[in-house]
N, C-alpha and C positions, 0 to 999 in steps of 0.2 A: 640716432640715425646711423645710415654705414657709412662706407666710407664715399660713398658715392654723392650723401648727403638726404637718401632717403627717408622716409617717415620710418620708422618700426615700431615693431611689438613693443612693450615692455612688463614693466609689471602687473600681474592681473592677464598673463597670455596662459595660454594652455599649456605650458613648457615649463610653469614658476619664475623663469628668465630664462635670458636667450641663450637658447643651448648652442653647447660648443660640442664643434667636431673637432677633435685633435687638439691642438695650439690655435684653430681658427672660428670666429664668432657663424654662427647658421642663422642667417637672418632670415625670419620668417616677417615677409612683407603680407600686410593686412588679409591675413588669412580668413577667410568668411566661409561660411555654410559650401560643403560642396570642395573645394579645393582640400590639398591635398599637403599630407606633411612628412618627412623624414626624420629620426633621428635616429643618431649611428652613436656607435662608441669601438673606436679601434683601438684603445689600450696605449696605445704608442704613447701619450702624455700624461700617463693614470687611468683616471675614470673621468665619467664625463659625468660632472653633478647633473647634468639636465637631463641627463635618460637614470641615474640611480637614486632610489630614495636612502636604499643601505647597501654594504655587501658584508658578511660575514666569514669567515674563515680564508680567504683571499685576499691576492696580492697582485700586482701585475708583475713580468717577468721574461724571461724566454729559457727557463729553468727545463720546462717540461714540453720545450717550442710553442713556435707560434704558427700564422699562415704568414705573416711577415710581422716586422718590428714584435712590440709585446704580444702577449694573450694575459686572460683574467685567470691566472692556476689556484684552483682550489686546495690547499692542506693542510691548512690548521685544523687544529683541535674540537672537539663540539661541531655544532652546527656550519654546516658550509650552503651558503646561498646569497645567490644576487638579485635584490629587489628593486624593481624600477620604481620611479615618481608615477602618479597618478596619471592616464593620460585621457583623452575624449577619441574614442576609436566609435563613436556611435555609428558611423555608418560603414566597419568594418574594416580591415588594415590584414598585412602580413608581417609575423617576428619572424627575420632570419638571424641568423647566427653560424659560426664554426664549432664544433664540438670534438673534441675528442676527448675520452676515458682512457687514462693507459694502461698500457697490458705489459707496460719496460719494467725491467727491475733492476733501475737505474735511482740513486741519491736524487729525492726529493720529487721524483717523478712514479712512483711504485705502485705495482699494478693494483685493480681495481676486482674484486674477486664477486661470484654473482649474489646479486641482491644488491649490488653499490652500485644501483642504479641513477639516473639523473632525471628529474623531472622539470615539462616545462607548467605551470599551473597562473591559474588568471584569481582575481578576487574584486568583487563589483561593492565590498562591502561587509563580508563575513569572511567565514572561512576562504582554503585557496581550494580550486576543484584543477583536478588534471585535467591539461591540453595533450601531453603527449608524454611518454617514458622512453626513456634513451637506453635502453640494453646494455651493460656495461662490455661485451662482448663485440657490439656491431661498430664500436667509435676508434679502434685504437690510434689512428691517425685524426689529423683535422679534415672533418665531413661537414660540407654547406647541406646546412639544417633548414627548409622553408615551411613555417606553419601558418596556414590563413587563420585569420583572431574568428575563436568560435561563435557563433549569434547568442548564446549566452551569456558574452563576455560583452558585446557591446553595450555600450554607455559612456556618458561625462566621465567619469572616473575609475578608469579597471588600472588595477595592479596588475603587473603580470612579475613572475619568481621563476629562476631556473635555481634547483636545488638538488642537493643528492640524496637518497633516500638515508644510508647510513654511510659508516665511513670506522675503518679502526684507528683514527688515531693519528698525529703528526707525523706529516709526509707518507702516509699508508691512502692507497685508495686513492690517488690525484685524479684530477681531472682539470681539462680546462678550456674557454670560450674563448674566440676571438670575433670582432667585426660583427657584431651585435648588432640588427636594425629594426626598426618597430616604423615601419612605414602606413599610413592613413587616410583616410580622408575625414575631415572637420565637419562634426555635426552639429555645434552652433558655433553661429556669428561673434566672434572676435570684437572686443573695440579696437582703433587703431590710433 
């Protein structure tokens, strides 16, 4: 319950458990068919296990700025992407985010040359297919990104991955996200 003493979700909700915004619990009170869901992740206290299933090559930080407190900086080694938990977007939602690619040729933040691109990509099951490619040219500051979830992507269970296509190598080609949100509405009925 919250702290108010209400009923909530728990295990067995659409979220795996109840996700955290920041240092604070997001209680999703008995969400059913039709209403509506939010999760965020603003970096500021890490990651937020309830919107990520992994992330790869990233860190939080304010190395390479943020829009305040942290951002997710991409620049390790190998593969750089952040994949969310499974979510129920079946009757369609919008992923915002903040993006920027840099173009500084600054320690640990160094530019992004073209083809190091970023993509946002969904998965209902197999492969990921692209929602949207981020030009590595059009981002160099933090730009609020809104993409509506495509109708091929709707269902109980879409992944969605922001990734970058390649990358040379640690701290080459950074990029990085802040204020992440996958906003919804609930296509089945919740127990509560």
């Amino acid at each position: 319950s919250d702290p108010a003493g209400n009923n909530l979700l728990g295990i067995g909700n659409p979220f795996n458990s109840p996700p955290v915004v920041s240092n604070t619990i997001f209680y999703a009170r008995e969400i059913k068919q039709g209403q509506s869901f939010d999760l965020v992740d603003n970096f500021d206290a890490g990651t937020n296990s309830a919107v990520w299933l992994s992330i790869l090559g990233g860190q939080t930080d304010q190395i390479c700025g943020s829009v305040d407190g942290n951002a997710l900086r991409m620049n390790q080694l190998g593969t750089r992407r952040a994949r969310t938990q499974q979510f129920d977007v079946s009757n369609g939602g919008t992923i915002s985010f903040d993006l920027k690619i840099s173009d500084e040729a600054t320690a640990g933040c160094e530019a992004a040359e073209p083809g190091e691109n970023v993509v946002l990509e969904y998965s209902i099951g197999g492969s990921y297919i692209n929602i949207a490619t981020y030009l590595e040219s059009d981002y160099p500051d933090f730009t609020s990104i809104a993409e509506a979830i495509p109708v091929d992507a709707l269902g109980p269970n879409t992944i969605f991955q922001l990734r970058q296509i390649s990358n040379s190598g640690l701290d080459f080609d950074v990029w990085a996200v802040d204020n992440f949100e996958i906003t919804g509405m609930m296509g089945n009925e919740c127990e509560s």
